[in-house]
C-alpha positions in Angstrom: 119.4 97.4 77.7 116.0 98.8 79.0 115.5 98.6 82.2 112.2 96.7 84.2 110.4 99.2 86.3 109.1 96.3 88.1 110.4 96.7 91.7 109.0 94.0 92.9 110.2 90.4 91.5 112.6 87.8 92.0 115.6 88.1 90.1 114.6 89.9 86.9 111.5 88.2 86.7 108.6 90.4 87.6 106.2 88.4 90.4 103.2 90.4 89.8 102.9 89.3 85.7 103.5 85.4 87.3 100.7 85.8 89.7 97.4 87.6 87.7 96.5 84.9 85.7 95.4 82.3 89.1 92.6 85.2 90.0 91.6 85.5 86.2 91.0 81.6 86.0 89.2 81.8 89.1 87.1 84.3 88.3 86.1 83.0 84.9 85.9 80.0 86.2 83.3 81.1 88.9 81.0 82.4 86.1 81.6 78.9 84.4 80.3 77.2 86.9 77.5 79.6 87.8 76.3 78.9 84.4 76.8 75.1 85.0 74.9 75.2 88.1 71.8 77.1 86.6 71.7 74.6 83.9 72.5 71.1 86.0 71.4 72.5 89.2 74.2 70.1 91.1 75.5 71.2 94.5 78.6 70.7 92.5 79.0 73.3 91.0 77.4 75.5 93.5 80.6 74.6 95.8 82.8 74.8 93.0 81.6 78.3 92.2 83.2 79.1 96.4 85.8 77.6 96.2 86.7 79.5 92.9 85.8 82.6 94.2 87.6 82.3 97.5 91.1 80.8 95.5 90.8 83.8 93.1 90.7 86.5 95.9 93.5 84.6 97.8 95.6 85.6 94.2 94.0 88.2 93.3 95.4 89.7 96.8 99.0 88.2 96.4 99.2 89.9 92.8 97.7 93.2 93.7 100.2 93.1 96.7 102.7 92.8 94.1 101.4 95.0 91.7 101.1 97.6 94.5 105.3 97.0 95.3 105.5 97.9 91.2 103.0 100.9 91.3 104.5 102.7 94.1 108.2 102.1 93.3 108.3 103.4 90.0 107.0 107.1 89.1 107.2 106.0 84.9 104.8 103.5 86.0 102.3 106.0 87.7 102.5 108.0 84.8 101.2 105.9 82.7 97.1 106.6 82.5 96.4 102.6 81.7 98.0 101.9 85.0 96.0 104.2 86.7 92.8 102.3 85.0 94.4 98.8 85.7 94.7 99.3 88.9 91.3 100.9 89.7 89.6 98.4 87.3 91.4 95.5 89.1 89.9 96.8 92.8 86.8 97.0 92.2 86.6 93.2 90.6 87.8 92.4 93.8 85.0 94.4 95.6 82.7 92.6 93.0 84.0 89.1 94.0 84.5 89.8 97.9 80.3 90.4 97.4 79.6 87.7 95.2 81.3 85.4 97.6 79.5 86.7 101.0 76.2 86.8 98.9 76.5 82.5 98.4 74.4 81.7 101.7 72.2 80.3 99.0 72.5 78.0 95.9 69.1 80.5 94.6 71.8 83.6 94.8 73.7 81.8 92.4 70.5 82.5 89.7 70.4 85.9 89.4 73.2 87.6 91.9 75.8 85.4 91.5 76.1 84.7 87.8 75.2 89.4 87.1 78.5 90.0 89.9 80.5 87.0 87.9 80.0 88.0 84.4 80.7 91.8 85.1 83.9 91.2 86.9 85.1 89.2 84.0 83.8 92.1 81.5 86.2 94.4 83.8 88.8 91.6 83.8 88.8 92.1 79.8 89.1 95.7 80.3 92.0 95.7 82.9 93.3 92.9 81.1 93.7 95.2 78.3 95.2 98.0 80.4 98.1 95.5 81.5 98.7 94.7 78.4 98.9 98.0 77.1 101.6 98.8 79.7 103.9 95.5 78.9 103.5 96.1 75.2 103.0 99.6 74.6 105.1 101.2 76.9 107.7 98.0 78.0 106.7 98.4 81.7 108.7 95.0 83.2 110.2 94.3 80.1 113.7 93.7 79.5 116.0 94.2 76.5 
């Protein structure tokens, strides 16, 4: 049986698999509703677009905690270059999203700003979503026989 290199997890079940797809809702959610407000200009979806943003980097920091317990427990895993782009991908859409969320004083940030800083963390997300799944399927990082 091959073994999970995921050291964090309950049971066998890895947590930080269980917990990335909240913050990637979120985030494409958030650029949903950007695009929603531009064209409906509701307060709606203005406070929508906040909340989004502020549930996704409440997950997003749960599964990078996660995903850090995973990363620094298992050497395989930090030798794996995807990981290594995963990772650094994943951090700076949070650094994108911790911005786009302080830059919401105004529903006229969401016009330009808001909707640039949502739609290139969920280009990133595509790219780091890739990486992730490069490690589960191509090299069986928490995957069990």
């Amino acid at each position: 049986m091959a073994t999970s290199d995921s050291t964090a997890k309950i049971g066998s079940h890895p947590i930080h698999p269980m917990l990335v797809g909240f913050p990637i809702a979120a985030f494409v959610g958030t650029l949903a509703v950007d695009i929603a407000y531009i064209q409906i200009a509701n307060a709606f979806w203005f406070t929508a677009g906040k909340w989004l943003l502020g549930a996704g980097l409440v997950m997003a920091a749960l599964a990078a905690i996660a995903g850090v317990i995973d990363f620094a427990g298992s050497q395989r895993i930090r030798n794996i270059g995807a990981a290594w782009i995963h990772a650094g991908g994943n951090v700076v859409v949070v650094l994108l999203e911790l911005l786009n969320l302080y830059s919401r004083g105004s529903a006229n940030i969401i016009a330009g700003r808001g909707v640039f800083l949502s739609g290139i963390s969920v280009l990133l997300l595509l790219i780091t979503g890739w990486m992730g799944w490069e490690m589960v399927y191509r090299h069986k990082v928490a995957v069990q026989d």
